[in-house]
N, C-alpha and C positions, 0 to 999 in steps of 0.2 A: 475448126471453129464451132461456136456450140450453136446450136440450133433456134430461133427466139421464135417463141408463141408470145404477144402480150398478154393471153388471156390466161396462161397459167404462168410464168414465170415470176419470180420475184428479184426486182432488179433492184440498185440501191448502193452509194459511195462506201465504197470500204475504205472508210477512213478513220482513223487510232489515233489515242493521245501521242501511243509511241510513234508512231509516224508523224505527227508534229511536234513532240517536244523533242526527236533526235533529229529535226531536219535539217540543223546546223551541221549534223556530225555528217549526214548524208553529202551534202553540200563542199565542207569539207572536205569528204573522201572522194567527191568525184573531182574536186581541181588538185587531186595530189600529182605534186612535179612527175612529167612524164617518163617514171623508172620502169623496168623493165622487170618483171615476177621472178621468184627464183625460179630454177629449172626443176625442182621440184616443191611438189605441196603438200601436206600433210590433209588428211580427207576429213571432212565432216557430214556423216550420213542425214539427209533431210526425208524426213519420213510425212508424206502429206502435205509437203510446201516446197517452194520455190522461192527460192531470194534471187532479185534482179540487180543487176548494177545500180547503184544510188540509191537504195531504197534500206531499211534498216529492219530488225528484224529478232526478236529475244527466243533463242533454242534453250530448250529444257533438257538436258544432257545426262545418260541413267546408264549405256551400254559401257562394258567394258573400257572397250577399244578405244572410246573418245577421251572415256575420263582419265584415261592411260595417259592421251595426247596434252590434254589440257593442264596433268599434273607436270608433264616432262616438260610442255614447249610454256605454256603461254602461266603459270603458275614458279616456277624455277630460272624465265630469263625475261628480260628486258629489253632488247632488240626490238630493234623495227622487221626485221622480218622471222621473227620468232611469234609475232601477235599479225602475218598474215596466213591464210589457212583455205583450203578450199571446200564448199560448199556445193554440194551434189544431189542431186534427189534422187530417190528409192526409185527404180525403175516396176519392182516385181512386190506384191504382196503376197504370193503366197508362201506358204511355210516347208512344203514338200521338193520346192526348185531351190536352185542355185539364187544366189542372192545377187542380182542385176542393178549395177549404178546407169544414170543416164552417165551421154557420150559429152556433155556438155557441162559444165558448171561457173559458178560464181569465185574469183577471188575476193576475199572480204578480208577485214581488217576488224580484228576483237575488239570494240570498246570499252567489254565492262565484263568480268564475270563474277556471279555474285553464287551465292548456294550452302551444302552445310556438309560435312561428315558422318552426321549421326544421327536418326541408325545407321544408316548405307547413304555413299557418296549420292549428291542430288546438285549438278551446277547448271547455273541459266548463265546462256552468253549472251548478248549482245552485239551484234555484228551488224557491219556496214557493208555492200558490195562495193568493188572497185573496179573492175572489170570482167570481163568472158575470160573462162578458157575450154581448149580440150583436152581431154584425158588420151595420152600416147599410149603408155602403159603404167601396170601398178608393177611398183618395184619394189615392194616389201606391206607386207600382212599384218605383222607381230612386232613392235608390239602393237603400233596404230597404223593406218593404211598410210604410203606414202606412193606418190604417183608420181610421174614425169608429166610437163603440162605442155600449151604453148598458148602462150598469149595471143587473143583475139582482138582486141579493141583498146583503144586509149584516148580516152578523154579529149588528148589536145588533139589529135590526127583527127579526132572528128568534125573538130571545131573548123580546121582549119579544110576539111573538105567542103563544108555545108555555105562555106566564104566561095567556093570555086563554084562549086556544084549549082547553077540555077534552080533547075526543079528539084535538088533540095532546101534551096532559099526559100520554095515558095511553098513544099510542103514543111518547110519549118513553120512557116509564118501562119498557112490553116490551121495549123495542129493547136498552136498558141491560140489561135480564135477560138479553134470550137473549148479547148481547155476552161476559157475565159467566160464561154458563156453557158458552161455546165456546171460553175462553181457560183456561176451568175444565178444560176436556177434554184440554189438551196436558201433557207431561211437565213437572211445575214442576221437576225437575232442570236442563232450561235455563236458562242465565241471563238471556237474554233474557224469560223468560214474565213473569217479576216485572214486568222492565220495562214489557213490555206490560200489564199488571194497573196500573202507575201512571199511562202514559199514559193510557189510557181515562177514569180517575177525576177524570182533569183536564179533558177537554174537554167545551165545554159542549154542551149538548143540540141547537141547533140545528146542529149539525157533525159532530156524531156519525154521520147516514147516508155524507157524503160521505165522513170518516176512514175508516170501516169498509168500503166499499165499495171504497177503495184499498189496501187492505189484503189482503181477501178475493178468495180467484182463482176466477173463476169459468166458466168459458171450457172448454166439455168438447168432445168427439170423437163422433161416434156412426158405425158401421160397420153398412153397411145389409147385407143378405145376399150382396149381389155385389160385398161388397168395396171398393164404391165411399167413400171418404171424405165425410163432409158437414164445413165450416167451421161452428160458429155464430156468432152476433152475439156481440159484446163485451158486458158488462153496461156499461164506463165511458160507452160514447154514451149510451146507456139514461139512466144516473143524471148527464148532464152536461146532456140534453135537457130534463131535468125539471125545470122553477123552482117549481111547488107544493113546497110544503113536505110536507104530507097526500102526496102521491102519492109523493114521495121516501122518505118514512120506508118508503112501503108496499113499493115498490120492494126497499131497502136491505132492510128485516125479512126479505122471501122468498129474497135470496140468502144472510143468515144461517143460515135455517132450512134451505134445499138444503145450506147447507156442514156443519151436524150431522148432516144424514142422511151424505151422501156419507163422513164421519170416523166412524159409527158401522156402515159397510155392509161389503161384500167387502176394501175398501182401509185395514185401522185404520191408525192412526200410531205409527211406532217411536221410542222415547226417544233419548235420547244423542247419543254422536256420529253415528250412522246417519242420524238425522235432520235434524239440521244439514247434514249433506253431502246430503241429499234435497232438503230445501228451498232452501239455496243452487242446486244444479242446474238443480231444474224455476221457480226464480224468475229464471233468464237468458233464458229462453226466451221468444221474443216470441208473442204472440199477435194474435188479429184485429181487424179493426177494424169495426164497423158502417159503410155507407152510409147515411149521410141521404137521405131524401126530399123534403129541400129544401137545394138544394145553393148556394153562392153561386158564381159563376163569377168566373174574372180572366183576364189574359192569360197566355201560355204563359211569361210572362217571370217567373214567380215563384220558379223555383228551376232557376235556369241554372247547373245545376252537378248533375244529376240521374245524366248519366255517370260522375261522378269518384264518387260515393256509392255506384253499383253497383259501382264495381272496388274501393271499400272494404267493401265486404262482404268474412265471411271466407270465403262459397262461391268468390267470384269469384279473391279473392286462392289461392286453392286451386288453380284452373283456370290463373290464371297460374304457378304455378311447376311446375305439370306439364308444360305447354308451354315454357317457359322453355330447355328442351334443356341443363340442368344438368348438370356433372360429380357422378359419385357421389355423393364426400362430402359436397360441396355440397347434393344434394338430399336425402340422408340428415338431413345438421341444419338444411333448410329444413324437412321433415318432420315432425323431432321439436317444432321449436319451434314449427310450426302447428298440433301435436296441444296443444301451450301452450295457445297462445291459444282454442283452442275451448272450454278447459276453465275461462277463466278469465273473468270478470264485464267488462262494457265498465269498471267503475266502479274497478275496478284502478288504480293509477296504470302498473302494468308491462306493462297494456293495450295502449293507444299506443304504448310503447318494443315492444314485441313486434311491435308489427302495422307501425311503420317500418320497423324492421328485417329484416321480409321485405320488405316492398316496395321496400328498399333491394337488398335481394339480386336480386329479382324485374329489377329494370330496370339490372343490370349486362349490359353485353354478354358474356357467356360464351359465345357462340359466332358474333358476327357480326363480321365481320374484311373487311377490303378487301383488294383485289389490288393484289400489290407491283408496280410496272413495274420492268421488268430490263433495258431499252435502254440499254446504254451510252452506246452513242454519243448516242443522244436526251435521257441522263440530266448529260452533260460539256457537251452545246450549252445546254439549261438553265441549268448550276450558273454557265456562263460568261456567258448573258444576264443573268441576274439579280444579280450581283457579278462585280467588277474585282479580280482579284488574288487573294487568298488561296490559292497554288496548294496550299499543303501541305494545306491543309482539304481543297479538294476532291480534293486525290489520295487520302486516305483515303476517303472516300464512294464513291469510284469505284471504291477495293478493298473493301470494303465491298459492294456491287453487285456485282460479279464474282463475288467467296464464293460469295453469296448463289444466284449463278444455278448455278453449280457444285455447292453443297450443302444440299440445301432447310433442313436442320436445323441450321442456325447461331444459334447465340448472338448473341445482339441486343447490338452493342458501346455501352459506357459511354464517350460522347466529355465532357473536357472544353476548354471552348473560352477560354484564356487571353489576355488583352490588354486593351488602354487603352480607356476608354470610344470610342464611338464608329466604331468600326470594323467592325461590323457582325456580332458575334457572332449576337445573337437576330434578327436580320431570314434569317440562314445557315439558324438551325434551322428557322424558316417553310418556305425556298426549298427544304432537305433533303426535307421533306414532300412539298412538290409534285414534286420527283423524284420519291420513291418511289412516290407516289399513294399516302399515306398523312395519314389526320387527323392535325389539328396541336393540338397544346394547350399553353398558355405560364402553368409558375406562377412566382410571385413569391416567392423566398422572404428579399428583402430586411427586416429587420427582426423577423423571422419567431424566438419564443425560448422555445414553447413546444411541446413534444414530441408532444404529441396532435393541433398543424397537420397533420404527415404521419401521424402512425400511426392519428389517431382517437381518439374518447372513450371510455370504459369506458360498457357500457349501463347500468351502476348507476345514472348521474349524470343529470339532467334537463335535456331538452335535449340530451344529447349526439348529435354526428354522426360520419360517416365522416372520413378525411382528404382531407386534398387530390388523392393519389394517383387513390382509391378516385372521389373528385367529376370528378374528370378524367378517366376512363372513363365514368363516366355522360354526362357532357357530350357528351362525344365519338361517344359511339353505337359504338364499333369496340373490340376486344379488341389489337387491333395498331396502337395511332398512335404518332407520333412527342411526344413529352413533352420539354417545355425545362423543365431546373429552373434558371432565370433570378435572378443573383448569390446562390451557391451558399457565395459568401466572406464574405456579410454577414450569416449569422443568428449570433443571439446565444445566450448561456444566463441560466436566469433557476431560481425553484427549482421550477417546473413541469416542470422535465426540458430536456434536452439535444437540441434536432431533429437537429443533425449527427448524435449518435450513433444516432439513429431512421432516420436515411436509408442508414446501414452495412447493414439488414437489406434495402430497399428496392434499392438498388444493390449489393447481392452477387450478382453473376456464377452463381455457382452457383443460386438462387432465380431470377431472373431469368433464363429461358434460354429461356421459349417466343414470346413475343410483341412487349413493348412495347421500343423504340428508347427511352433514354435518351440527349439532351444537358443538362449545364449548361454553366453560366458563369459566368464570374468575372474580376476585373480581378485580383486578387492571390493567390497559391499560401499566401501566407506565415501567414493567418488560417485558413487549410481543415487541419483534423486531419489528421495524420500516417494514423490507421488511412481515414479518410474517403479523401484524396488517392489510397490505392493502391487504392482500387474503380476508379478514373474513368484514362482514357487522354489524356491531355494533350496539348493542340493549340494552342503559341504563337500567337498569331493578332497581329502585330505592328502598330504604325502603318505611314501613308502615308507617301511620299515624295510630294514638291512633283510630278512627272510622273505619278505615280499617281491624286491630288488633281484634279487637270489631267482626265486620264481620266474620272473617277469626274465631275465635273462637267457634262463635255460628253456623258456617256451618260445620266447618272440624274438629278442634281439639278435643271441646270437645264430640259430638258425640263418636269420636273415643277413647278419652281414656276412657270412659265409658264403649263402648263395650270391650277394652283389660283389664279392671280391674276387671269385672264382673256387671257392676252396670247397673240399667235402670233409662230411664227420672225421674220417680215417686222418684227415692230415694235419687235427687238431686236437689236443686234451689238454680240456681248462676245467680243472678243477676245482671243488666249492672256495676251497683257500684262498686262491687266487682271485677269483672271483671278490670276493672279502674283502680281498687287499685294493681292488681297484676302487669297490663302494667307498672302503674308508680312507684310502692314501690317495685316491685322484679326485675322488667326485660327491662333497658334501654339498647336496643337494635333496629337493623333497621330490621331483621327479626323475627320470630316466635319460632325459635325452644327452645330459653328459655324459653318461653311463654308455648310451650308447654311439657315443664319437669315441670315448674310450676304448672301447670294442671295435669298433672296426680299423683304430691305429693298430688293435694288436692283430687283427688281422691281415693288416697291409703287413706288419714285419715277417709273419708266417709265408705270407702269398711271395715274399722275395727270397724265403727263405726254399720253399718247396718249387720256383721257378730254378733257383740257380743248381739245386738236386737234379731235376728232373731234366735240366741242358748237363749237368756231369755226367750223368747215367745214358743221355742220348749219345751224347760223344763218346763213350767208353764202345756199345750198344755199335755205332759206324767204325771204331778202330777195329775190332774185333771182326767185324763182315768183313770189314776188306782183306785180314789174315786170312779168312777161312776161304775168301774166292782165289790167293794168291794160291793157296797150295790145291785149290781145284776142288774144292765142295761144293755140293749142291747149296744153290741160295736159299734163305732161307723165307717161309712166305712173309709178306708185307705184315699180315696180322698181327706175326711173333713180332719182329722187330719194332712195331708203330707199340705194343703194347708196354706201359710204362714199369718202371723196376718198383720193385716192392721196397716199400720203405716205413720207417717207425712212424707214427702221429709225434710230432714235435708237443713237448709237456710244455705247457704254461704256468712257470716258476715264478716267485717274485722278482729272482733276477731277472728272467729275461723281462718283465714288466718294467725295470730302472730302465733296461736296456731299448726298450721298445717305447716308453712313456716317457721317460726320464727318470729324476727324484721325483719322490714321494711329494705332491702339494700341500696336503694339511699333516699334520704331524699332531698325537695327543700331548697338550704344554698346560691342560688342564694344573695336573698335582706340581711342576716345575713352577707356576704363575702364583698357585696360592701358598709356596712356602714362607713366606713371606704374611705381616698382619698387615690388616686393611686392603684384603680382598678376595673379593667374593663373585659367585659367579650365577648369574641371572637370567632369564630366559624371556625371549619376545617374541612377536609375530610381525612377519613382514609379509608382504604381498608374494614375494618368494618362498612362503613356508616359515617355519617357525626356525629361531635359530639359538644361539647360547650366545650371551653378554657378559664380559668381565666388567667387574666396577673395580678401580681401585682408588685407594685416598690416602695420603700422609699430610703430616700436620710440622706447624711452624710454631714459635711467638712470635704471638699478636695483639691483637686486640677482641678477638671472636668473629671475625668473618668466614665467612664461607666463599668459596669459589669454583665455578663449576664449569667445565671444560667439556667438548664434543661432539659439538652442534645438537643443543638440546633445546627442545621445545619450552614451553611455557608448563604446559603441566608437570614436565620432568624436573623443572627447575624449582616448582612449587613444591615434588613430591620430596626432593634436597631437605628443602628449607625446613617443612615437615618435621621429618626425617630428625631434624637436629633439634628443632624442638624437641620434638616428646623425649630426645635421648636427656636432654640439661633437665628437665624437667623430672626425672630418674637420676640424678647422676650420682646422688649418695648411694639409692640401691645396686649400682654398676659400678660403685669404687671410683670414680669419676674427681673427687674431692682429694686434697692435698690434705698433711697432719694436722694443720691446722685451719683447715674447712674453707678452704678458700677454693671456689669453683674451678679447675683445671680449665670449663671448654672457654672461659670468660680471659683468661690470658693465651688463649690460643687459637690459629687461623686454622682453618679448614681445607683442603684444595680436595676437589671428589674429579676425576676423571673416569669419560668414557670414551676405550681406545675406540679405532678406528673413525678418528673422528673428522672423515670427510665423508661418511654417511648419518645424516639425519637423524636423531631417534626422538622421541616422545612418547608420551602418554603415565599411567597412575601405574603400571604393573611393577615398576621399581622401587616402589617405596620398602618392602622388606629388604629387599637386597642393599638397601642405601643405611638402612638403621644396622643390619649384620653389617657393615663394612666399618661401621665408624664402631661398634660397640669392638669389634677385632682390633681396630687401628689402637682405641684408647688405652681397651685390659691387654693388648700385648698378645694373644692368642691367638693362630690361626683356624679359618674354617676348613672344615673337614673338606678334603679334595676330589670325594667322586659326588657332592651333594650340591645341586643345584636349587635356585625358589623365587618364586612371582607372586604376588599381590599386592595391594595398594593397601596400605593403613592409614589409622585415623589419628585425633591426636589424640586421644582417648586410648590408644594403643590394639583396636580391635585392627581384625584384616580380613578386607570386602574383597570380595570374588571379584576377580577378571575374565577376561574374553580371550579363544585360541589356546585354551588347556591342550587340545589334541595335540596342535601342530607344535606345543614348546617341548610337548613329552616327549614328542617323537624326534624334536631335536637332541634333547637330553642324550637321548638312546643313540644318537647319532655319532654325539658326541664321546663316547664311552661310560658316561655318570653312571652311578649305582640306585642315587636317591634323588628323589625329587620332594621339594614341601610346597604343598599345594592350600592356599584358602579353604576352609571345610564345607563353605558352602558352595565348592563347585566337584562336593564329592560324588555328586550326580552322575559326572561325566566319568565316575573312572569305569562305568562298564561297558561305553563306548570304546575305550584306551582299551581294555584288557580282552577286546578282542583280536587284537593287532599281537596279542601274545608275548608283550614283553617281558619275561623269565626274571631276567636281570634286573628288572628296576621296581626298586618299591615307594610307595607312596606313603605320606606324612599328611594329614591336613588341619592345620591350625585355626584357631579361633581367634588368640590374641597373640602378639608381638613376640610376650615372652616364653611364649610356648617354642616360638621358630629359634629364639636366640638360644634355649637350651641344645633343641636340637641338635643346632650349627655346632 
């Protein structure tokens, strides 16, 4: 019992909302029908409190071990005794011993668990006690503590003793007095007093010490002459130890009686709101705990998780943000809001969200940054080990680097990296990193269409986290990494908000100027916001050429699928041919990464090819030992025989390619498709790279309609219409006219088809292509069959430059073509084209219509 000076102690009703607004449940839990506990209990470690029978009580649950139990038992079943559980207290605090439960604890009954996942598991229970028990022994550790118990006490057995028992009739009956007149003592202006005056009258007399004793605070200070501190004993071990009935009442009755004196001495109690803000204050405050002197031991494995519970403390979390080497303001509103939390009850719901939310602040790197490398020359021999090609990207990074070494306080540029899947945008912004020797972080924000992904949740919300942004520095550990926001083109909107528009504040130039390297990426410009597009610096990043492909093969791919299938150099020869064969007969495409599935089927044929050798040769390799032991030879060492037969590199033919792949997928049908008049073959750009379009068209009588087939857009349908205009409109000069002048396209129907027509097409780049089909269809003549052409015309007959000249040439060239006729004012770009080295293909560029028709 704890020792009482009036003159220093501070005495005072520990009493909670939650302890009146669950007194029903307490109430409840103590007349449950008189069953029997199971025989075992699953444990819940109480660290600096004591639950008593009938009293209620909300745990904040963070270790392992519990959240283990709480997911397995009382989260996954439904049972009535799946949601009962035993409640223990910490016997030991220190951190170098054996981790000690008391010999004693509480059965309780979950009523409620509430909490989040994210960042890390954080659940508050709710618990009721229901009766004592003791711990016989623990029968299992792992994955949560589970104990063998024995039932101490029951409700109805006590009732029906206290009926027999006189002198405890009559210590029931003072106990209810002095109860009566220490609730008598507080300000019935409260609104709680009443409540508390109802509860009491309700519960029954055996439960009465233990209610009141959870109620009442008893736990003083005493200050010896030198100042020294003494702790005393808690009364709850006191009254948890006790299974007499008789001793408990007597127990309970003297902390009553201590608590009148203490409310009548130096310390009275003030009314109103004073008091209320009193008693909430000093009811946060934890108190001590009694040591039993008979302790049960277990292993140290009972609460592995003892560190993460210190740095949740709010001392510790204090210590980390002093240290934390915070900016001002930062630490000014880490400050205020931890002056919050001190002030505010674990039992809060804004508890939690407060106490993340430093911890979120806490473990941002605000001041650890890596060092940039500034070699050049070290920084261009990398960007060219690890990728073929791209020179414009890397010519940027290298200026970029340069700046950089030139002036330390450069703005950290906004790249975007534009082109066809496959080309190797995101594996760029990896190898960027390892240049600069800067962390790499790659987010996704394909599909992504709700605005708090990047900015973050409002702390209102439950559950809410940081963004992505914000996660991606934590991840990272550094204040300076490199950040891919990876297809930049595909987030949507939805009515959560707009991410495009939430990344305008993230990617502003001006905000963004101390630290983080932004790249995205994206296959298409055309879905990225106008205000979005002009944060980000734009870096075509185009497909391969069949030599390039070539390259990229012999350095990176197949090296690499070699080593992941098990093969070496010697047990393969794929020469350029073949190689060829797979670019153009499997895999028309503007990046790689078919190219390289293709390659590793041929690898997997090889690897079953050189398995089923290498088990013939072992077998031959055992028949042959055991002849030579039968006639009595020396064995031969392990070395020789384990050492494998020598054998040819399997050649990589076209056939074994059929054989290994299949048939050939694309087949050239180019010259086969245009023998034939009225059609012709045209070139587009799609998000996948640039590709080759057939048009074709034949004609009926009619009346002069047109019809147009393919799933076509609106401008492609216009560019038709066009199209046929300006041809009627010429059609003397085109022969177009019958012997006696009668307009041919005026008795005739039109139909223009574009195959493939469960893929979408649109836009103005077919407009030559559409006047060459119908001028072939009418005079009878076919177009030349390796000669491909894109531009839009006018009806004046002129032809305006389009957009994706690179990616259709490099189709063309994919394609097999010879010739391509290009607009003459996008003659600009063929010395971009002609560094890609296309041998084979020569360029045309027209001004007007009938420039292109001669050609054709």
């Amino acid at each position: 019992m704890a020792q009482h000076d009036t003159a220093t102690s501070r005495t005072f009703l520990k009493v909670t909302p939650q302890t009146l607004s669950n007194s029903s449940c307490s109430i409840a839990a103590m007349v449950v029908p008189n069953r029997d506990l199971p025989k075992r209990l699953p444990l819940l470690i109480l660290k600096d409190k004591v639950l008593l029978p009938g009293s209620s009580m909300r745990i904040a649950v963070r270790d392992n071990a519990s959240l283990r139990m709480i997911d397995t038992r009382l989260l996954r079943k439904d049972t009535l005794s799946s949601v009962i559980i035993g409640v223990v207290p910490r016997r030991s605090e220190k951190e170098d011993e054996e981790s000690l439960l008391h010999a004693f604890g509480t059965a309780s009954v979950v009523v409620q668990v509430t909490g989040t996942n994210w960042p890390k598991p954080l659940y508050t229970l709710l618990v009721t006690g229901l009766c004592r028990f003791r711990i016989d022994k623990i029968v299992m550790e792992e994955p949560y503590l589970i104990a063998e118990v024995t039932q101490l006490d029951r409700p109805s057995e006590q009732e029906a003793e206290i009926r027999k028992n006189a002198d405890l009739t009559m210590l029931a009956e003072e106990f209810r007095l002095c109860s009566n007149e220490l609730v008598d003592m507080l300000d019935g202006r409260v609104p709680f007093v009443s409540r508390l005056k109802d509860m009491l009258s309700g519960i029954p007399d055996g439960s009465l010490p233990d209610t009141l004793a959870s109620i009442v605070k008893a736990s003083y200070l005493e200050k010896l002459e030198n100042d020294k501190e003494v702790i005393v004993s808690s009364r709850d071990i006191n009254i948890l130890n006790t299974v007499d009935l008789i001793e408990r009442f007597k127990k309970s009755l003297l902390l009553l009686r201590r608590q009148k004196e203490g409310m009548r001495g130096s310390h009275p109690l003030k009314g109103g709101s004073e008091f209320n803000r009193r008693m909430w204050k000093n009811n946060t405050k934890r108190g001590s705990i009694l040591i039993s002197k008979e302790p049960k031991r277990i292993s140290k494995g009972l609460d592995d998780d003892d560190d993460n519970n210190d740095e949740d403390d709010v001392e510790e979390l204090e210590r980390k943000i002093r240290s934390a080497d915070l900016p001002e303001h930062a630490f000014k509103v880490a400050m205020k809001e931890l002056k919050r939390l001190k002030k505010m009850p674990p039992q809060f719901p804004e508890h939690a969200t407060a106490r993340n939310y430093l911890e979120w602040m806490v473990d941002l790197p605000w001041s650890k940054e890596t060092t940039d490398k500034l070699d050049i020359s070290q920084a261009r021999a990398d960007l060219d080990h690890d990728h073929y090609g791209l020179e414009k990207l890397k010519k940027r990074v290298i200026e970029y680097l340069a700046v950089r070494k030139l002036k330390n306080s450069l703005k950290g540029p906004i790249l975007c990296f534009v082109g066809p899947p496959g080309v190797g945008k995101t594996s760029v912004g990896r190898s960027i990193a390892n240049t600069l020797g800067r962390e790499f972080q790659r987010i996704s924000l394909g599909g992504i269409c709700d605005q708090s992904d990047i900015r973050g949740h409002r702390r209102t919300y439950i559950g809410s986290m940081p963004g992505r942004i914000l996660n991606a520095l934590k991840m990272v550990g550094a204040k300076n990494p490199v950040i891919l926001l990876d297809e930049v083109d595909k987030m949507g909107k939805s009515l959560h908000g707009d991410p495009a528009a939430a990344l305008l504040e993230v990617l502003d130039p001006e905000q963004n100027w101390t630290f983080v390297l932004f790249i995205a990426t994206a296959n298409t410009v055309s879905t990225i916001p106008p205000a979005l597009l002009d944060r980000m610096e734009l870096i075509m990043v185009p497909g391969y050429t069949q030599e390039e492909k070539i390259a990229i093969t012999k350095r990176h791919l197949l090296p690499k699928q070699l080593k992941e299938h098990g093969l070496a150099e010697r047990d393969m020869e794929f020469p350029e041919d073949s190689m060829k064969a797979i670019i153009s007969n499997y895999t028309r495409e503007a990046g790689v990464r078919s190219l390289e599935r293709k390659i590793g089927g041929v690898c997997r044929a090889v690897a079953v090819q050189v398995a089923e050798a290498t088990r013939g040769a072992s077998g031959q390799a055992e028949e042959s030992s055991g002849q030579e032991s039968k006639e009595g030879e020396a064995e031969k060492p392990k070395s020789e025989t384990d050492k494998p037969a020598d054998r040819e590199a399997f050649l990589i033919t076209e056939k074994f390619l059929t054989e290994a792949l299949g048939p050939p997928v694309f087949e050239s049908e180019v010259a086969q498709r245009l023998s034939t008049p009225g059609v012709a073959v045209g070139l587009a750009w799609t998000a996948m790279g640039g590709e080759i379009m057939f048009v074709e068209a034949t004609r009926m009588g009619g009346e002069g309609k047109i019809t147009l087939t393919g799933q076509l857009g609106d401008v492609m349908k216009e560019s038709a219409q066009l199209a046929l205009s300006w041809l009627r409109s010429r059609s003397t000069e085109y022969c177009l006219t019958s012997e006696d002048g009668v307009d041919l396209l005026e008795r005739t129907d039109v139909h223009i088809h574009f195959p493939a027509g469960a893929v979408g097409k649109d836009g103005p780049s077919a407009g030559v292509t559409i006047v060459t089909v119908l001028v072939s269809l009418f005079s009878g003549r076919c177009t030349r069959s390796d000669t491909a052409m894109t531009g839009e015309i006018t009806l004046r007959g002129l032809v305006l430059p389009v957009g994706g000249i690179k990616e259709k040439v490099l189709a063309a060239h994919r394609a097999g073509l010879k010739r391509v006729i290009l607009p003459k004012r996008n003659e600009k770009v063929k010395k971009e084209v002609e560094k890609y080295r296309l041998f084979s293909l020569k360029y045309q560029f027209q001004t007007l219509e009938t420039q292109d028709l001669k050609s054709t």
